[in-house]
N, C-alpha and C positions, 0 to 999 in steps of 0.2 A: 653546743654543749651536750656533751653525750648524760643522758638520763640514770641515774643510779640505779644497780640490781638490787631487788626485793632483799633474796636469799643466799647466804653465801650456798647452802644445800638443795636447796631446789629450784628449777626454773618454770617462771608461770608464761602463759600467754605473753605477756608484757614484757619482762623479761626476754625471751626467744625475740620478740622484734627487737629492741634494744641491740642485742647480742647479735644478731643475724641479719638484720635490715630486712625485716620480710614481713608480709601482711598478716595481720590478727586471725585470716579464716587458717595461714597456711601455717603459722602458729598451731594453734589445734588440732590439724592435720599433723604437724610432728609428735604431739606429746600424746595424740589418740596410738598411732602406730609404735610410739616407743614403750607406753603401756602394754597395749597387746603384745608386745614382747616381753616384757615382764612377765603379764598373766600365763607366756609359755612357757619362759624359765620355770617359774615356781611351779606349774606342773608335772613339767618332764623331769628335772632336776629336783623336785622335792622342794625348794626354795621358799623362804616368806618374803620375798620383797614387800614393802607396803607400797600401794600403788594410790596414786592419789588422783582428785577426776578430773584437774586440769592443769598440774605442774608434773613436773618431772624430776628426776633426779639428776641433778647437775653431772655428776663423776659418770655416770650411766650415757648420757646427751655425748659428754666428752668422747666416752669408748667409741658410740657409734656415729661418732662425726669429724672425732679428730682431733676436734680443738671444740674452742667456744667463742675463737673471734674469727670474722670472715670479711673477705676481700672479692669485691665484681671485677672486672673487668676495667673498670673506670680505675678502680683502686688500685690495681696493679700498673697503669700506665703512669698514675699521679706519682706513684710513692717510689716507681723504682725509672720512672722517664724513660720508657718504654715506648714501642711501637704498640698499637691497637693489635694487630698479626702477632705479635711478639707474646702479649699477654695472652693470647687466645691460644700459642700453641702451650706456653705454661702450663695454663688451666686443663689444657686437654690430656698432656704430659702427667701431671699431678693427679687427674681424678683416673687415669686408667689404671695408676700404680695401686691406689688407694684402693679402686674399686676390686682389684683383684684382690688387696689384703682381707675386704670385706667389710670396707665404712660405706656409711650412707652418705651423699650427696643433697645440698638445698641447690635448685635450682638457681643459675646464673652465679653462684657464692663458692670458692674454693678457702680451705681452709688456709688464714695467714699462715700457722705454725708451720706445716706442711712446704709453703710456697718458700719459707726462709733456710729452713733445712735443704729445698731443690737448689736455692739461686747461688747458699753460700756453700752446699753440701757441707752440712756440719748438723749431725744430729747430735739428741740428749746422749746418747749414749756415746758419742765420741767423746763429749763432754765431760760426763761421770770419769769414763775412763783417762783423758788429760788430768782430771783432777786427783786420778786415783796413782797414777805416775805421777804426778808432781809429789805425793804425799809420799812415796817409796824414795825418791830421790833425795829430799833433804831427811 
């Protein structure tokens, strides 16, 4: 039974494992470094983000991760009956695109949204845009 999120706005420690399947130290580790990102937005950009001292900002986490659900390896064999080889080159496929666009990566974890957009190729935006044809056509 997966555990309820705190906040729909922010994510804490707790949270981040829930949502990522990762340990409470490596929790920490994300929301210290995504804060210090913050502190250099508001710098350089003039910005007020509020920065809080051990949650994050959900939409923020999102930008720089992709998503907010994630899939190992295991995950990807179970759900799409995959070879072990299969999902690894996925993974390896997904996070070189991603990393070039400029998201952060959790170790061993690629992002679901991501992995379903590669398998079915069908992004949000093919999507908006079917929707936005269908509305001109009737």
């Amino acid at each position: 039974m997966r555990k309820m999120i705190h906040s729909k706005v922010v994510f804490s420690p707790e949270d981040l494992i829930v949502v990522a399947g990762i340990s409470l130290q490596m929790a920490y580790k994300i929301i210290k470094e995504l804060n210090h990102e913050l502190e250099e937005i508001n710098k350089k950009e003039k910005k007020n983000y509020i920065i809080f001292r051990a949650k994050i900002w959900r939409k923020f986490f999102r930008e720089r991760y992709y998503d907010e659900k994630f899939l190992t390896i295991n995950d990807l064999e179970k759900k799409f009956k995959i070879k072990e080889w299969e999902a690894k080159e996925i993974r390896s496929t997904i996070k070189k695109e991603l990393v070039a666009k400029g998201f952060k990566f959790i170790k061993g974890r690629i992002p679901e949204k991501a992995v379903l957009e590669k398998i079915y190729d069908y992004s949000e935006e093919e999507r908006k845009n079917e929707n936005v044809s269908k509305i001109v056509k009737f």
